[in-house]
N, C-alpha and C positions, 0 to 999 in steps of 0.2 A: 321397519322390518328389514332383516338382512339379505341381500340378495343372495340367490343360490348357489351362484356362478361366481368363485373367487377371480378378482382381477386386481390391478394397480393402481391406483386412485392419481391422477394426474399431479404429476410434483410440483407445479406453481400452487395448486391449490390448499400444498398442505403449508407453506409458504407464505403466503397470503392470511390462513389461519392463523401462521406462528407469531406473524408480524403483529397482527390484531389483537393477538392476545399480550405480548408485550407493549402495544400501544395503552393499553388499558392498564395494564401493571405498574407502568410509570407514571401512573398518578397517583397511586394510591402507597402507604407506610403502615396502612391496617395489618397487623400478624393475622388475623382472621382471613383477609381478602388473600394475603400473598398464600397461607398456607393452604387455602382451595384454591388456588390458580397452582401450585407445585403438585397439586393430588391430579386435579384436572390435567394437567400437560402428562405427568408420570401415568393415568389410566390409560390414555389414547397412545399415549408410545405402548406400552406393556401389550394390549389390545388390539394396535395395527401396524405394528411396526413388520417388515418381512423379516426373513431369512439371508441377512446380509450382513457385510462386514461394516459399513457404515453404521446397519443401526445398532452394534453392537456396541459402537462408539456413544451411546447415552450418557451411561454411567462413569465416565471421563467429564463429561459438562457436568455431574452429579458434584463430583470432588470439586471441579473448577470452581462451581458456588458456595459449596462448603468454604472452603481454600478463602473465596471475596469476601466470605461472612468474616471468620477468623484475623485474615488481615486487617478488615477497616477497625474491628475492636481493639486490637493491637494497637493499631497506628492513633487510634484514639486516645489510648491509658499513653502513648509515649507524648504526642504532638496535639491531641484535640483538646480543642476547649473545656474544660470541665466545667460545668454546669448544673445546676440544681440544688436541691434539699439532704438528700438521703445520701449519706457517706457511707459508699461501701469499704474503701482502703485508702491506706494513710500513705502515699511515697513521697519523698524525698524529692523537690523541687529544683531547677534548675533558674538559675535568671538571666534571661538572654537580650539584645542588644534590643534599644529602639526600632530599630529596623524589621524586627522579626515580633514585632507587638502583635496580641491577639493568640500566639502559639506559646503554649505552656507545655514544659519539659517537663514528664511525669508531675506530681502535683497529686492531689487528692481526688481521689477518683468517684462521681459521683454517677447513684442508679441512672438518674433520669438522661444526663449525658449518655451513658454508656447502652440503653434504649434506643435513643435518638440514633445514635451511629449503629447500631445490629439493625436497626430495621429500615436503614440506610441498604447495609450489606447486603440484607435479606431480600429487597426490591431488585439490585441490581443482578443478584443471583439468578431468581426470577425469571429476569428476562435473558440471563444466560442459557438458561432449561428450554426457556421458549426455542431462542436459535437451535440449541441442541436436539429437542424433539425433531424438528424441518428435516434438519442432518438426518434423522433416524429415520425419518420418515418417507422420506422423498429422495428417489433415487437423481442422484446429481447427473449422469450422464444423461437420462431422458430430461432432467431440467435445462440442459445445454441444444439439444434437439429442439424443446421448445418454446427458448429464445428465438426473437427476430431475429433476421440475417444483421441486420446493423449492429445489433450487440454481440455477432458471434464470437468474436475475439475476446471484449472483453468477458464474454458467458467463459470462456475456455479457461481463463486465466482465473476467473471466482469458482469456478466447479476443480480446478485442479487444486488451490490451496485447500479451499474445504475438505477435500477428501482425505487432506496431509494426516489429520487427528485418528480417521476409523482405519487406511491403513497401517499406519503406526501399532493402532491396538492389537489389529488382526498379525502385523509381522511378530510381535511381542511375545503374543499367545501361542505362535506356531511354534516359537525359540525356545519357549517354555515346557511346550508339550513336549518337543522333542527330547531336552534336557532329560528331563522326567523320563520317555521312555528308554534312552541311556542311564538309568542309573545315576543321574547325575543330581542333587536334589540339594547343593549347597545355599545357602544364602549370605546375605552381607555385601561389603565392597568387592569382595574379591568375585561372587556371582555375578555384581553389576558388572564385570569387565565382562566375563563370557559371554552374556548376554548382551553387551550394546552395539559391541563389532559386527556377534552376525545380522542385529536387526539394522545398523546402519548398511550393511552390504544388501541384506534386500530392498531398504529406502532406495537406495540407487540405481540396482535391478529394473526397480518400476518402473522408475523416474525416467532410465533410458526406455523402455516398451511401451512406456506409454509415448513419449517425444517420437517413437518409431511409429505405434499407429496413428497418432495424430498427424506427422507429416503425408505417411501412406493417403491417409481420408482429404488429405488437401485444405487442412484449417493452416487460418491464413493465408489464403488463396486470392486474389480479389480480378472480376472480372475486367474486363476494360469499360473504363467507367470515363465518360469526356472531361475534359477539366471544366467545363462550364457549370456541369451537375454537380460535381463534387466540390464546386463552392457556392452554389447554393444549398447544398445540403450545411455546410458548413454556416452560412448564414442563419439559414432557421433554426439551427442548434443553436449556437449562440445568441439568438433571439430569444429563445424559447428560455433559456438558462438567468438573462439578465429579467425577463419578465417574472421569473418564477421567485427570485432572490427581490425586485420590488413588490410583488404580489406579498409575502410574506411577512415584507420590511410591514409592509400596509395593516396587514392585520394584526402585526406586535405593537402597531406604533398609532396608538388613538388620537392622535392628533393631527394625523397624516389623511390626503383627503380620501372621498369615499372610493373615488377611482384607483387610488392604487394599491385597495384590498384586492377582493375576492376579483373584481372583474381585471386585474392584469394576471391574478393567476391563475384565473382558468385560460386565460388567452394565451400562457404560456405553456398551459398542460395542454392546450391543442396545438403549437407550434411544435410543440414535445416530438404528438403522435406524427406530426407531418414530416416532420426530420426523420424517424423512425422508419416511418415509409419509404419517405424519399432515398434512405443509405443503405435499406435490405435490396435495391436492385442494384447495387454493387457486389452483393455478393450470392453466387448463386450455388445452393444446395438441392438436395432431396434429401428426405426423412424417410428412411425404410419403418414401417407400422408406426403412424404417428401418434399418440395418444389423443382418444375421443377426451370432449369438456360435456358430462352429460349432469345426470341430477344427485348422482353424489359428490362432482365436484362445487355444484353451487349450495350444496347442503351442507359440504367443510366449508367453506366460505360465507356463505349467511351464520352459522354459527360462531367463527371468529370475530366478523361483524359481532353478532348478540354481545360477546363478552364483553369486548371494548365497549357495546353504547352502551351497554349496562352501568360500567368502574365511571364512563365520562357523563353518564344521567344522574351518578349518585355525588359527583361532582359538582353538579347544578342544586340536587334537591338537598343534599346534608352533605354539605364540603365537609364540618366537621369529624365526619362517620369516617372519613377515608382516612386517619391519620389515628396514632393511639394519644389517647390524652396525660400529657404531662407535664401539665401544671396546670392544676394539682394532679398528679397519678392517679390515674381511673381503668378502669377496666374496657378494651376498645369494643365499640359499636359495631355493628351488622347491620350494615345499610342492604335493603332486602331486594332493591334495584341491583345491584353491583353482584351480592351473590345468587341471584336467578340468571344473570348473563353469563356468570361463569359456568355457573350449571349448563344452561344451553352447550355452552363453548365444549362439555365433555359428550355429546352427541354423537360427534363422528364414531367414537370408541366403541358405540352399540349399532349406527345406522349405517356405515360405510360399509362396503365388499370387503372381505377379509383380504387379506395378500396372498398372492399364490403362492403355492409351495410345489417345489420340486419332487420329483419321484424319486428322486436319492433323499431330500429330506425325509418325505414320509417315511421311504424305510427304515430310516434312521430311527426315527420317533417310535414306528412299531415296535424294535429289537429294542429299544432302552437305550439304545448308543446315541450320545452325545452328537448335537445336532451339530452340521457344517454347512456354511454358506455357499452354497452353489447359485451361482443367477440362471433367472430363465431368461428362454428367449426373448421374454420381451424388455427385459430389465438390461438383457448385454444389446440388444438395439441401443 
């Protein structure tokens, strides 16, 4: 049931969701699995996304995967192995040195190869929609708020490139409207000039106002911290880092003993948290309205979970399901584990609190006129 009361669903959470749901995508090459994990990700953007300039940046990661699909097939009819039964085209081969053995220079281009690499594409795309939705979803400044103090800095430096892509789109669109209401409606190269200078002059615009408010707010600030603390912070981090790289080694490597699985790298995902600790009292903030973690953050959350153990239970029960078969070419399986997780995973799009919307937006929406992103007060915290 929807709550009544629109609010902003805590940005790590949607985050966490996006991650889960791309964890689970990269196991699987089923066109079945990926194309309801793209409907899934595309409902809950369409459905919870606010009124911002960020989530209007979607449809940019939409192209970016289109764009990965197209290239890998490309790069396949020029440089990939051609493989298989089923001759779709005849080209013209090249013969290259010893050294470059295994890559065929165009060459006869076969279905089942040219399968194998689009749904290659199509996986990676995927989990580019995944990242992309978070973007849309989750406002980056309240995600840098609730970052620990130890990661503030680098929180500062992953929330400002991210944002590079939705203003980009938002300066684009304004250069455009404006064109537009000048009378101005040319296209070709000679529009891309008019157009790139003044969206490069407001990239810069930003660039400096935001470097102004962030020095104003004091990022990058660090309290007096003794040098004794600040090298055992500095040891447990790098404890924690070397534990976590042999915890890993351990569980890739079945020969390796039972100690330096699972139990070094939980030992290092606790030195993790204690480093973590230990380097937020170096820096010291306050959060003006900090965002609550209540039950629709743990319900995007247990949902992104559902999807993943879904794609990684169908993993276990029918590895075959998660890939299309070709050899011999079959029609791909619906493994009913993997697609009930995905379904879960579209939840939040009907069970979360809608996004607030602004009293300039709504009015907008009542008169017909195209809607503009205004933040509210709790999205400019």
């Amino acid at each position: 049931m929807t709550p009544s009361l629109p609010r902003a669903v805590h940005p790590g959470a949607w985050w966490l969701w996006a991650i889960a749901l791309a964890v689970g995508v990269s196991a699987t090459t089923n066109p079945l699995l990926l194309l309801l994990a793209i409907s899934v990700v595309t409902f809950v953007v369409v459905s919870r996304r606010p009124s911002t300039p960020w989530a209007r940046a979607f449809r940019l990661y939409v192209w970016l995967g289109v764009l990965v699909v197209v290239l890998r097939l490309v790069l396949h009819v020029l440089l990939g192995l051609k493989w298989g039964e089923t001759v779709l085209l005849e080209l013209p081969s090249a013969t290259l040195p010893s050294w470059a053995a295994g890559i065929d220079l165009l060459g006869t281009v076969r279905l089942e190869g040219l399968l194998a690499a689009g749904l290659e594409g199509l996986r990676l795309a995927t989990m580019i929609l995944c990242v992309g939705a978070a973007n849309a979803l989750a406002n980056p400044k309240r995600l840098l708020a609730a970052l620990p103090g130890a990661l503030h800095e680098i929180g500062a430096a992953v929330v400002v490139a991210i944002t590079v892509a939705p203003q980009l789109a938002e300066s684009v669109q304004r250069v455009l409207r404006a064109r537009r209401l000048r009378g101005d409606a040319g296209r070709g190269l000679r529009a891309f000039r008019r157009v790139a200078m003044p969206v490069l002059q407001d990239t810069l615009d930003r660039s400096l106002m935001l470097a102004s408010a962030m020095d104003s707010r004091g990022y990058g600030r660090r309290g007096d911290v003794p040098l004794r603390r600040r090298r055992l912070v500095s040891g447990v981090t790098l404890a924690s880092l070397l534990a976590i790289c042999l915890g890993v080694y351990g569980l890739l490597d079945t020969r390796s003993p039972a100690w330096i699985g699972t139990p070094m790298l939980v030992g290092g995902i606790g030195l993790g948290a204690l480093g973590l600790r230990l380097g937020s009292a170096a820096v010291h903030r306050t959060v003006y309205r900090p965002d609550p973690w209540r039950g629709a953050e743990w319900l995007v959350l247990a949902c992104g979970v559902a999807g993943a153990a879904g794609v990684l239970a169908a993993q276990e029960l029918d590895p075959l399901g998660l890939s299309l078969p070709l050899q011999p070419l079959g029609a791909p399986a619906l493994p009913w584990t993997a697609a009930l997780g995905l379904l879960v995973a579209a939840l939040p799009g009907m069970l979360t609190p809608l996004p607030p919307v602004t009293r300039a937006s709504a009015a907008r929406r009542a008169s017909g006129a195209p809607a503009r992103a205004v933040a509210t007060p709790q999205e400019s915290a």
